[in-house]
N, C-alpha and C positions, 0 to 999 in steps of 0.2 A: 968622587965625581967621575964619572963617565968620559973618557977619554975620545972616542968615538973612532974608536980602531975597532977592525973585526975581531967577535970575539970568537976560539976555536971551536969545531965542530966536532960536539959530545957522542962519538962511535956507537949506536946499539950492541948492548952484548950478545952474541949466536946465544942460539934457542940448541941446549942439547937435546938429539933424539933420543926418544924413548925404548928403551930396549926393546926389543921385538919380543922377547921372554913375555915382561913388563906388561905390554899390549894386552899378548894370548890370556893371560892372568886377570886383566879388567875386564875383558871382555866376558870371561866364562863368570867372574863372579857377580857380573852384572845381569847377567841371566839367570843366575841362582837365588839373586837378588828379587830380582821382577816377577821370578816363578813363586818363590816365598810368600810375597807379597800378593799374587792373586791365589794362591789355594788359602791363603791366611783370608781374604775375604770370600772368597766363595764358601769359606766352612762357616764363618760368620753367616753370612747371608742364608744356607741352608739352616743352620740351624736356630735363628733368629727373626728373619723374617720371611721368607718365604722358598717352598722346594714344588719340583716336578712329582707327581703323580702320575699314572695309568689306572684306567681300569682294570684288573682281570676276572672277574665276574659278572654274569647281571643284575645280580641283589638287587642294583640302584635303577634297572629298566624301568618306564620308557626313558628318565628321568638322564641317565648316564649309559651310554654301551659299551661293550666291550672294547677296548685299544683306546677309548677315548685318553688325552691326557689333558692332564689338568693344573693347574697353578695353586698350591695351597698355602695361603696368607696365614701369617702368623701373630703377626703386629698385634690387628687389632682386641686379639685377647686380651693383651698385657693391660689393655684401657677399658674391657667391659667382661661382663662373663659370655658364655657363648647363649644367642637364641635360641627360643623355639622355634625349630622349621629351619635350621640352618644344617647344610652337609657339613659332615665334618671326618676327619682323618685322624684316628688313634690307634693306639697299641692293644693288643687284645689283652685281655684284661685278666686276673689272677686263676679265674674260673677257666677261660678260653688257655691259656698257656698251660694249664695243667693235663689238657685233651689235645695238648701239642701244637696246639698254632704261634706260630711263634711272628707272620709277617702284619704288619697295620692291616684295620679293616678302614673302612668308608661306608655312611648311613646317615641318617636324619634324626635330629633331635627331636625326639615327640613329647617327652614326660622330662617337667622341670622339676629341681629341688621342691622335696615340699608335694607334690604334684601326688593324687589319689589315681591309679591308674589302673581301669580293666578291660576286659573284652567280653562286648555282649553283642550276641547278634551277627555276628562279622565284621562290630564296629570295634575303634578306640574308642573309649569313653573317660575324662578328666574330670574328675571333681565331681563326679553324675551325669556331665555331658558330652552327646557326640561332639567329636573333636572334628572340624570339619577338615578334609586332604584335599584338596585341591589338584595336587600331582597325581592323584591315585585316579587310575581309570576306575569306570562308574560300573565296571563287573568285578573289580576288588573287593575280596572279601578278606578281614584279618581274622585269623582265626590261630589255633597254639598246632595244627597238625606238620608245621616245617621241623617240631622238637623234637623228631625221633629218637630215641634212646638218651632223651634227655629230662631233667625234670624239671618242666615248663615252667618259668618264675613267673610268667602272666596266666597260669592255671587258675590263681585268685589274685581278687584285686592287690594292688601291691603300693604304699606309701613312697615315693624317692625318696632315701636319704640326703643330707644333705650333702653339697657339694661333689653332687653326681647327677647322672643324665640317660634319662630311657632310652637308646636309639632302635630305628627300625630299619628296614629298609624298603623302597619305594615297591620292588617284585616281592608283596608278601606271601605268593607263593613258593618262591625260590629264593628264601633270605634266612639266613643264621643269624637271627638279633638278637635284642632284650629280652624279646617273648621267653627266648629259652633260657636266657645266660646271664641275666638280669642288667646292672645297671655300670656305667662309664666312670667311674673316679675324673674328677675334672684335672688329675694331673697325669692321666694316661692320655689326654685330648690334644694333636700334635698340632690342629690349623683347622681353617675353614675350607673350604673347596671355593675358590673366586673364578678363578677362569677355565674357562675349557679353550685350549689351543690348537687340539687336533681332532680328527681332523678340522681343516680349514673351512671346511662348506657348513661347517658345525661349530665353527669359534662363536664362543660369545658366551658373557657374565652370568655367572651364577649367583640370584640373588639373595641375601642373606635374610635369615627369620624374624628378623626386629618389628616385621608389620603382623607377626602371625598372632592370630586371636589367641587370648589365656584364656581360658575357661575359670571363672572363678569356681570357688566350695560354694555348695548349696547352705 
């Protein structure tokens, strides 16, 4: 029972300080920590979902200019295969690294798996039919004479294999594509081209191929 006397008043124990040693020592692994921790997702990030691009050619004229930079999404591959009529960013492929290129290109997917692919006339033609470009100014002509001292894989019509991808590029005057080097392996294929950020008077989406016409087989 409760007496109802004061009961003593229980001291707090001192806080000892922390060695200044101690300190310098959290603090620097705290920052090795946090450093860790964002190059651990920024290499995630580049290599998983999305990385920076530049132009350095005009293959892709009017369509992309030189310095432009770009945001290349990677995501939505993992969920679908890539369109027809979407830009995309790959590796140069077994043919191109043998004649030394060793840096990614960037081009437009024209010929799908499966896809009967020739050039008549100045045109793409799929499956027997003009393949309509819309991107392509209306004095473009496609034609195999960029293949200089190469032997032109679109010289006759050409079948895709499968799990590969015709590209061209939009300046088919001044573009090193398919025409000559043949076709894309879809695991050379790094991402799609989504945005353009630079310059600024020129930001805005790059839209993907999923509405582009297929030409069926006759």
């Amino acid at each position: 029972m409760a007496d109802g006397g004061q009961q003593p008043t229980q001291q707090p124990e001192p806080l000892t300080p922390v060695p200044a040693s101690e300190k310098s020592e959290a603090w620097w692994v705290e920052v090795l920590k946090t450093l860790g921790l964002a190059l651990i997702l920024a290499f995630g990030i580049r290599t998983f979902v999305a990385e920076a691009r530049y132009i350095p050619s005009g293959s892709m004229e009017p369509t992309l200019e030189i310095d432009d930079r770009l945001i290349v999404e990677k995501i939505g591959y993992y969920f679908h295969p890539p369109h027809r009529g979407d830009i995309v960013v790959f590796n140069p492929t077994d043919t191109l690294q043998a004649v030394g290129f060793r840096d990614a290109f960037i081009k437009r997917i024209v010929g799908m798996p499966g896809d009967k692919v020739e050039i008549q006339a100045g045109r793409v033609l799929i499956n027997g039919k003009p393949f309509p470009e819309p991107y392509l100014q209306a004095s473009v002509f496609t034609t195999i004479d960029t293949c200089a001292g190469m032997m032109p894989f679109l010289g006759q019509p050409q079948v895709i294999p499968t799990n590969s991808y015709l590209v061209l590029g939009d300046n088919r005057s001044n573009s090193l594509d398919g025409r000559c080097w043949g076709v894309v392996p879809r695991d050379h294929i790094i991402g799609r081209a989504a945005v353009r950020f630079w310059p600024p008077t020129r930001w805005s989406f790059i839209p993907d191929g999923s509405q582009a016409e297929a030409p069926a087989p006759n």
